[in-house]
MARKOL-774777 format. One record per residue: residue in one letter; x, y, z of N, C-alpha, C in turn. Coordinates in pm, whole numbers, plus 50000, padded with zeros to 5 digits. Atoms other than C-alpha are relative to their C-alpha. Layout:
N
AXYZXYZXYZ;...
//
This chain:
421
X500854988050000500005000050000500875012450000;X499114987550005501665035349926499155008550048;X500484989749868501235055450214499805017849971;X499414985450077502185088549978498685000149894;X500674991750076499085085449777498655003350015;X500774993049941496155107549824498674991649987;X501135008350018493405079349778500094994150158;X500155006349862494635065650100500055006550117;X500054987849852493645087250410500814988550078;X499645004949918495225081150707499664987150072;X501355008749991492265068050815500274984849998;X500275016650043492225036150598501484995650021;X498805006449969495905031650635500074997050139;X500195006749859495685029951023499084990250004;X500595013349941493215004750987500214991549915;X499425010450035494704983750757501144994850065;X498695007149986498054980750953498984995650121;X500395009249920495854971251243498934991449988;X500455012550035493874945851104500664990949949;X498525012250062497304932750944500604994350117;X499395004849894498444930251295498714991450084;X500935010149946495014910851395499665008550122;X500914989749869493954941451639498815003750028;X501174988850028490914953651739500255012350043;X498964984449900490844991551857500044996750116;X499834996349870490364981452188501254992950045;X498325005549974493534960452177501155010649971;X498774980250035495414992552008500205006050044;X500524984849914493965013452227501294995150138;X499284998749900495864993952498501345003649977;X498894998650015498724988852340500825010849975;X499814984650020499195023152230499765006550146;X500554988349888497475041052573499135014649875;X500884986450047495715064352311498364991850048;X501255000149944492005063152378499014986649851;X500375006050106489645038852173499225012049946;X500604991550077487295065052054501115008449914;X498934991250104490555087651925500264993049930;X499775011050110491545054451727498914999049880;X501405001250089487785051251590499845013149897;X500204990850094487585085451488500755005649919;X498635002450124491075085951288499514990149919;X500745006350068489395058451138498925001349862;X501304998650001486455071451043500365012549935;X499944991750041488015101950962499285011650039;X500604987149894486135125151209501095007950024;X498724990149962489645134251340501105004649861;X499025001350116491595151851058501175004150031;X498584993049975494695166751234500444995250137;X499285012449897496115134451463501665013250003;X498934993349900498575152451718501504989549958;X498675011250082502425137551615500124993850126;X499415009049896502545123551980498714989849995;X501125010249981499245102351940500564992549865;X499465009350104500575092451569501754986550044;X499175008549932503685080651744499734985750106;X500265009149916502125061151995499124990449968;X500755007050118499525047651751502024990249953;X498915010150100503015033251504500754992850164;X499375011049844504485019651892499294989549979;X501045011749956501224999651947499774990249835;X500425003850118501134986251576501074993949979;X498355006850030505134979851591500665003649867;X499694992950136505785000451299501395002849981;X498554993949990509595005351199500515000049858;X499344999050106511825016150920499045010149904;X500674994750080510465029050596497975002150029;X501595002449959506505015950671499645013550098;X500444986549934506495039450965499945014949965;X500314992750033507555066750811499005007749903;X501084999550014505065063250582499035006450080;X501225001349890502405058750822499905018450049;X500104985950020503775091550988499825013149929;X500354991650125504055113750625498504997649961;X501945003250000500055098950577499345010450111;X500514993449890499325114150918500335015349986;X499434982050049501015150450813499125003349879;X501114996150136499025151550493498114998850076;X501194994850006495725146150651500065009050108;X500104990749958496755172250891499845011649896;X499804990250083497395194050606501295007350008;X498554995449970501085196850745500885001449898;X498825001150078502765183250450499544995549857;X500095009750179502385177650039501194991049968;X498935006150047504195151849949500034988049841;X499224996649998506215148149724500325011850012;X500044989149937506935180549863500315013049870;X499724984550140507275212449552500535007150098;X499234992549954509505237349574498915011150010;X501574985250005507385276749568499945002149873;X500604996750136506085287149245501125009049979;X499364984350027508375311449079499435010649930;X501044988049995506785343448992500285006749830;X499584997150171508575348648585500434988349998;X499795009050010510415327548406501095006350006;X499144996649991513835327348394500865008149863;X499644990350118515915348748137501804994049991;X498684999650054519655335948000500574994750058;X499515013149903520465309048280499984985149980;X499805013150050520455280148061501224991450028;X499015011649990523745265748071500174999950177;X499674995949831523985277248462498814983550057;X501235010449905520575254548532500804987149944;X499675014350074521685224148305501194993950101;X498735002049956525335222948464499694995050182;X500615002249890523295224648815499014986950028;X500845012150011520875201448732500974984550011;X498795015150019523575171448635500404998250126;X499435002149895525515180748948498824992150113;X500415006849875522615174949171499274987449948;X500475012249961520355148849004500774983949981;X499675008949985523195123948985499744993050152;X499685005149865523655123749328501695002550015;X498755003049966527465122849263500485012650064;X500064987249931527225159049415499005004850085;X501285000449943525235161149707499775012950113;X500044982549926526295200149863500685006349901;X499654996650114526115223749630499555018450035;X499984984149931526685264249711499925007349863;X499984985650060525295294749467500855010350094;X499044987249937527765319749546499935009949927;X500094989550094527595354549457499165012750056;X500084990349940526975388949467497685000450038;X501585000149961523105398949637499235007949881;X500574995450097520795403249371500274995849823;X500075006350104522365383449097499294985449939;X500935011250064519635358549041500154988550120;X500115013549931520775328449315498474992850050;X501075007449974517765318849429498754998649892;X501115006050108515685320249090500384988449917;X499095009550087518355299548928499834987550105;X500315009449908517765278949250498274994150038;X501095003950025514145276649219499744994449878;X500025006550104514525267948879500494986150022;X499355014249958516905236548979498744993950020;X501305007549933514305226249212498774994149924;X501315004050093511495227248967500074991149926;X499475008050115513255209248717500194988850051;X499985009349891514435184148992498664990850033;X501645002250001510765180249112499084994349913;X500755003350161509095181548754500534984749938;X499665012450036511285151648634499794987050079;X499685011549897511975127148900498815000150104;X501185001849816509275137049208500525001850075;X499054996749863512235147349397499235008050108;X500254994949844510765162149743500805012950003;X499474990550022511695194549741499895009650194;X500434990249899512255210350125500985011950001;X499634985050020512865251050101499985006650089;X499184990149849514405273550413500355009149914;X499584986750048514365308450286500165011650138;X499814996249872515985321250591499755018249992;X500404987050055515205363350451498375003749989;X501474998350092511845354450288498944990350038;X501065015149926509625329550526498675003049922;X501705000150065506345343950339500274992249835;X500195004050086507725328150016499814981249974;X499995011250010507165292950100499024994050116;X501015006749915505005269950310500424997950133;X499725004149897505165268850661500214986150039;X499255011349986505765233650666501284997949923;X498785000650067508545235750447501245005550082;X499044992749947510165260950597500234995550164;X500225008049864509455241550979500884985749949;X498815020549993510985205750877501495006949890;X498165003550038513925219350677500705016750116;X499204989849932514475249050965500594989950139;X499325010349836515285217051207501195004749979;X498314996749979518985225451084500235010350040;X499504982949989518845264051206499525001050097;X500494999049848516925253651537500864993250086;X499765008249923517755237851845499594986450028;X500495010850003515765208351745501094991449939;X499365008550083517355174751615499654997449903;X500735001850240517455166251240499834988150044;X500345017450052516375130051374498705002649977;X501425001150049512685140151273500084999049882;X499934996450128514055152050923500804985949933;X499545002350069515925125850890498944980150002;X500785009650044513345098550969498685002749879;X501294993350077511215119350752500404992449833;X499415001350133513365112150426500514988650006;X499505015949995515525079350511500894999849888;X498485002750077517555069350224498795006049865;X500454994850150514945079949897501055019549996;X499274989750052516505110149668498925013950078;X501414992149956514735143749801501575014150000;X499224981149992516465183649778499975004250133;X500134989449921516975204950045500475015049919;X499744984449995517215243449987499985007450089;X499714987249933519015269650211500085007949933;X499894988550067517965299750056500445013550057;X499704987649944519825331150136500565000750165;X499075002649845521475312950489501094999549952;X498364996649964525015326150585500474989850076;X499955016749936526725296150714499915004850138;X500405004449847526185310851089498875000250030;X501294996249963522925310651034499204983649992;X500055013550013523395269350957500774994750093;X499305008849959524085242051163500924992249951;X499445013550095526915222850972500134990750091;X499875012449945527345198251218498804993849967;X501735009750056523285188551179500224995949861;X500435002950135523605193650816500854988249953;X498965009450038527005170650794499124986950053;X500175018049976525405143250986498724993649933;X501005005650055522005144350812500404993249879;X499515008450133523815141350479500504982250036;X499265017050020525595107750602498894994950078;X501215010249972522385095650731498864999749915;X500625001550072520135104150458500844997749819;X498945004750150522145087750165499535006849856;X500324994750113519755099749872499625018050051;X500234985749944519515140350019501015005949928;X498914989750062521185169649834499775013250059;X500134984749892521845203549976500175010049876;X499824983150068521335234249752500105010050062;X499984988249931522235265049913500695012549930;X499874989450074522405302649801500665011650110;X499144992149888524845325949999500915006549970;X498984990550061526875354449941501484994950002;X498575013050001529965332150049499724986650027;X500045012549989530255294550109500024996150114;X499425009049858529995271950412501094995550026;X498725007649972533235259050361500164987350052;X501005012849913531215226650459501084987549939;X499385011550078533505192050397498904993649872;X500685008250097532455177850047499065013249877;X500704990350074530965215949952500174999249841;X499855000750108530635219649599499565016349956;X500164985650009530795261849522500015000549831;X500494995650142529025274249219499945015749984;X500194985449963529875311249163498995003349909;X501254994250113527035330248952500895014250005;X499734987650076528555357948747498525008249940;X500934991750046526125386048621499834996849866;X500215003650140524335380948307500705006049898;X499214989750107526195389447970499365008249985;X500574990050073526085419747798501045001149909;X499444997550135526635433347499501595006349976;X498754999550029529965435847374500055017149925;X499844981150003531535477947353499994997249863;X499314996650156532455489546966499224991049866;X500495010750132530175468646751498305005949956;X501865000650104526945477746484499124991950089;X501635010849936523815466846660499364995249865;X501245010150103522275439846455499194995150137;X500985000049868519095440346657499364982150045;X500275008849933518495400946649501314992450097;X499034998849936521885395446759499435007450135;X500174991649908521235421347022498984994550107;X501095003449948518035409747106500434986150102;X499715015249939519695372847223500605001250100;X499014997749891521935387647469499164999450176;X500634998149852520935378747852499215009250051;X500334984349970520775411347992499275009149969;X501154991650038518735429147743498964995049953;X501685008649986516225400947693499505003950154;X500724994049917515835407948064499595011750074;X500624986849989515905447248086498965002549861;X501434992950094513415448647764498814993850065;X501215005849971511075423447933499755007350160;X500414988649892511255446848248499465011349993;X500794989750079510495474348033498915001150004;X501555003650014507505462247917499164999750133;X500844994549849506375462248249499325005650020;X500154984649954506145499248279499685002649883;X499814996850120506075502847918499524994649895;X500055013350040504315477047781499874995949804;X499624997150206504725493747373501435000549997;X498555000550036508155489747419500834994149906;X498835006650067510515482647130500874999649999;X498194996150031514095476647061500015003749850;X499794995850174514775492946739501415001350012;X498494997050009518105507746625500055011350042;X500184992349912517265537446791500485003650090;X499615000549840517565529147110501144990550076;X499195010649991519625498747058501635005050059;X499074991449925522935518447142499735002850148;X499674998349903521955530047452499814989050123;X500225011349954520295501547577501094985950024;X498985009849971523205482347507501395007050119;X498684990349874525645508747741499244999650130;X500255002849866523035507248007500224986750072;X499595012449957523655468348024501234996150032;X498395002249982527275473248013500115007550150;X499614992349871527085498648281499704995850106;X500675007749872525065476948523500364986550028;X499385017850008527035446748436499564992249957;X500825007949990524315428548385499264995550132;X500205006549888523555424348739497975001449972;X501694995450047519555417248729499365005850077;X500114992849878518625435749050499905012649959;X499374992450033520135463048881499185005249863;X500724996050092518395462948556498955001450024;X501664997949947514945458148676499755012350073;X500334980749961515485490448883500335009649935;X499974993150118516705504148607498455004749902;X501395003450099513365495948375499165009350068;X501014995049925511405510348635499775014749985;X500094989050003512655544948560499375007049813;X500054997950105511435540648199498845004249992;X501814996849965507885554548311500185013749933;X499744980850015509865588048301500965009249911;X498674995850061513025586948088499404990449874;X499895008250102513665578947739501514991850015;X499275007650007516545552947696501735009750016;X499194993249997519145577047644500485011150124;X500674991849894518285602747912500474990150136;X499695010349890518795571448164501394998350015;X498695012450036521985558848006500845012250092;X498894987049993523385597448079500165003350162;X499975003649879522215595448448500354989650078;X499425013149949523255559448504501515002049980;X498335000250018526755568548392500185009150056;X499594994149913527025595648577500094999350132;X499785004849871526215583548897498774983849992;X500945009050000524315548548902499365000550095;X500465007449903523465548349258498835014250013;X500684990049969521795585249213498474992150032;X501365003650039518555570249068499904979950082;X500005017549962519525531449151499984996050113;X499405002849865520655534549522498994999050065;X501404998549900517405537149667499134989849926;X501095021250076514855503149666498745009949888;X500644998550068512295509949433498464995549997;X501045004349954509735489449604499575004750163;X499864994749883508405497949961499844986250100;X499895014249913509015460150074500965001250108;X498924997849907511365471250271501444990549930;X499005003150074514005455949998501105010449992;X498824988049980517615471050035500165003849867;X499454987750120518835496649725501314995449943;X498975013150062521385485649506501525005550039;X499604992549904523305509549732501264992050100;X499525008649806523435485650049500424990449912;X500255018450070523315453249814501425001149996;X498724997050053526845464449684500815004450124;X499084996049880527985477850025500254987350102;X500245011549958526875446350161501364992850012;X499165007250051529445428649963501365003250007;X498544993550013532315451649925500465001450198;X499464996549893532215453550328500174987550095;X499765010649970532235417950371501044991049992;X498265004750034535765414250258500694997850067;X499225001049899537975404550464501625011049969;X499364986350040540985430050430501115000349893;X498965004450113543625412650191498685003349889;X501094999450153540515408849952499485016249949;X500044989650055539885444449973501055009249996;X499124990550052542885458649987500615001149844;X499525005450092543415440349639498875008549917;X501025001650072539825450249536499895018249968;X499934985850001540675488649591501045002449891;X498634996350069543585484949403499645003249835;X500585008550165541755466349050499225012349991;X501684992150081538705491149061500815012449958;X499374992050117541135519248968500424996849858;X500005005150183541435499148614498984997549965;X501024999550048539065503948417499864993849879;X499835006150101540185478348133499684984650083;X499525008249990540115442348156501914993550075;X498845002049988543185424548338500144984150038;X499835014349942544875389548409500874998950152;X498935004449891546415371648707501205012050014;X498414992249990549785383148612500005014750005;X500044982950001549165419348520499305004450133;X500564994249864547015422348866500904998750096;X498735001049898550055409849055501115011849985;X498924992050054552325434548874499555014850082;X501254987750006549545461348897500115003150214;X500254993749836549365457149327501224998250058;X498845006449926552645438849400499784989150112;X500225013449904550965408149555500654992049891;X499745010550044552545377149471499544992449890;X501045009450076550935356649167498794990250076;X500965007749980549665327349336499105007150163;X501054997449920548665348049651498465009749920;X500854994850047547105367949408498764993549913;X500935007550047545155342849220499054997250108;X500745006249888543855327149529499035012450023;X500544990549989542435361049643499085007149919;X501264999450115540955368749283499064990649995;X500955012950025539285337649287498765001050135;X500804992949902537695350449637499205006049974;X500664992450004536655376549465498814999049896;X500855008350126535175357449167498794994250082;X500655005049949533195341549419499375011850072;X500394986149900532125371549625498665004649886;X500994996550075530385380949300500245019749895;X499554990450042532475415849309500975004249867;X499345003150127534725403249013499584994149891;X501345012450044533525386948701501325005649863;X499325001850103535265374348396499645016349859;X500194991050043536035399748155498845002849860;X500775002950109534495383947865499614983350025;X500295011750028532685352547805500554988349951;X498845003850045534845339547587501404997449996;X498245001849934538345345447792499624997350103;X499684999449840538475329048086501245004350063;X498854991749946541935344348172499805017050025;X500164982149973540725380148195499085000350067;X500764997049892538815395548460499815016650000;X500134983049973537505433548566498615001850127;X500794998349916536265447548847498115003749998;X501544994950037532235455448824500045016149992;X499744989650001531905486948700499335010850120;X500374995849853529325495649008501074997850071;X499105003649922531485479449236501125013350031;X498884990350031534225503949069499315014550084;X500754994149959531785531449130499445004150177;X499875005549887531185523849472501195003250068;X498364997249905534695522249602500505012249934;X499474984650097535345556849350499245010450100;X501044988949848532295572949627500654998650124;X499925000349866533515558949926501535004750034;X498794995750002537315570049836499595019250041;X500874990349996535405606649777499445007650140;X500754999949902533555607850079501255001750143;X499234994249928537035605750264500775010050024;X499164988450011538685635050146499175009550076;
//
């Protein structure tokens, strides 16, 4: 009998295991100490939200162990209305825009299994957790993977049971509920937006080696540094390449301005790309990096500006118009998002990171070592920090040996230099 599917209430599953065990209720009743009428009316289905210490003492008196029980228990959470299972991740609210090879590469890692902690790293506001809801979905959608989601920032975006059985790792409770919950089948976890002191790794290390099929997705401006981690940095979406004729379907394919025109439209919703506008539209994507946080508050000002008009205020100061949230969610400004990051450095990383944002070209390893007078390989190590941080990002798509600071970023540390004089 499969305890997971919605034809079988609790109900009829408690009274099939005790008629398999040759019980009546009033024999259950002893053996358990729950009451015979509370037995009858789980039965019967009068009672729809069985207490977890009467379901426990119910699977005692029945002798329930291993997989079966947990069953039994996941049956008893669904007709509370505690738990869907196989469990979905949250709906995502668009679709995603230019994160194809990012999801695919994610996807492999986790649904082998042969990767079973797996860290979005990167700056706040470059997509981690849609690219991580995407996983999930995809995860979910194929297989039936169980999807449990801890959005330690954003508790209204997910189900209070979700966010309750996978916050056992961030409470003082034990993960032995979570981990009789799951057992050895394949199933996700998601830490969304937890800083590793905001995770137990000891819980999370021992759940992993007790739930054999479990994978850990997690989204965090830096890494747990967890044994076995597997760190995925997320760079900002491309953009369009400086010095080149806009051919507008070309143009049109590029990350970044598939997702500032479809932000547009938003506000704008006759919005075209022509050749027009194509120029500036392509300098505002350069100027914002691509970061998508960044463009979308961008778009927003297109209620009031024409394309050009923006580009001339975004390059003059981005954070004039950008620095301040744009919503009244109480969401930080792309201001803090960026201060966030740049002040989270530890002091080698920024003394390196003060150094780069005065270049305003592309540079490699070697020329950044030359450029500060750090060492090569201390200096690699430290770029690669910063690659991960989210504050650095390859220069081009196509070279992985070149790198450049974000031109915000640049921006940013060009104000706060400013501000000391």
């Amino acid at each position: 009998m499969d305890g997971h599917s919605p034809k079988n209430t609790f109900g009829s599953l408690l009274r099939a295991h005790r008629i398999r065990q040759g019980a009546t209720q009033r024999q259950l009743a002893d053996l358990s100490t729950v009451s015979v009428r509370a037995i009858r009316d789980l039965e019967l289905g009068r009672a729809h939200r069985p207490r977890r210490d009467t379901v426990r003492l119910i699977a005692d008196g029945l002798g329930l162990s291993g997989r079966v029980r947990t069953e039994f228990e996941l049956a008893a959470r669904n007709a509370a209305g505690d738990l869907e299972w196989p469990a979905p991740p949250p709906a995502p609210l668009d679709s995603l825009v230019g994160r194809e090879s990012e999801v695919a590469v994610l996807h492999e890692l986790l649904a082998s299994g042969d990767q079973r902690m797996v860290t979005i790293a990167g700056l706040s506001g470059v997509g981690k957790t849609r690219i991580a809801l995407e996983v999930a979905g995809v995860l979910h959608g194929t297989s039936r993977m169980p999807v449990l989601w801890y959005a330690a920032n954003r508790p209204a975006t997910v189900s209070r049971t979700q966010a309750a059985v996978a916050g056992l790792l961030t409470s003082g409770s034990s993960a032995d509920e979570l981990s009789s919950l799951l057992g050895s089948q394949p199933a996700l976890l998601v830490l969304d937006g937890c800083e590793p002191e905001q995770v137990s790794l000891d819980r999370l290390t021992t759940l992993l080696g007790e739930c054999r099929g479990l994978r850990v997705l997690s989204t965090a401006r830096e890494p747990f540094d967890a044994p076995g981690e597997r760190i995925f940095p997320l760079a900002p979406l491309a953009v369009p390449k400086p010095g080149r004729a806009h051919d507008l379907a070309e143009l049109a394919a590029v990350p970044s301005l598939r997702l500032l025109t479809r932000a547009i439209r938003q506000v704008h919703p006759r919005f075209e790309l022509t050749l027009a506008n194509a120029g500036a539209l392509a300098a505002l994507c350069r100027r914002l990096d691509g970061v998508p946080v960044a463009l979308e508050a961008a778009a927003s000002w297109f209620l009031v500006y024409e394309p050009e008009v923006l580009l001339e205020h975004v390059t003059a100061d981005p954070f004039d118009l950008l620095g301040r949230p744009v919503t009244g969610d109480g969401a930080p400004g792309l201001r803090e998002l960026l201060g966030r990051a740049v002040d989270s450095l530890d002091a080698a990383e920024s003394s390196l990171l003060g150094r780069l944002a005065a270049v305003d070209s592309g540079w490699s390893i070697g020329e950044a070592a030359e450029l500060t007078g750090v060492p090569p390989a201390s200096c690699a190590q430290l770029v690669r920090r910063l690659l991960v941080r989210g504050v650095v990002r390859p220069a081009d798509g196509a070279d992985r040996v070149r790198f450049r600071t974000l031109d915000l970023v640049r921006s940013l540390c060009f104000q706060r230099e400013l501000s000391k004089v």
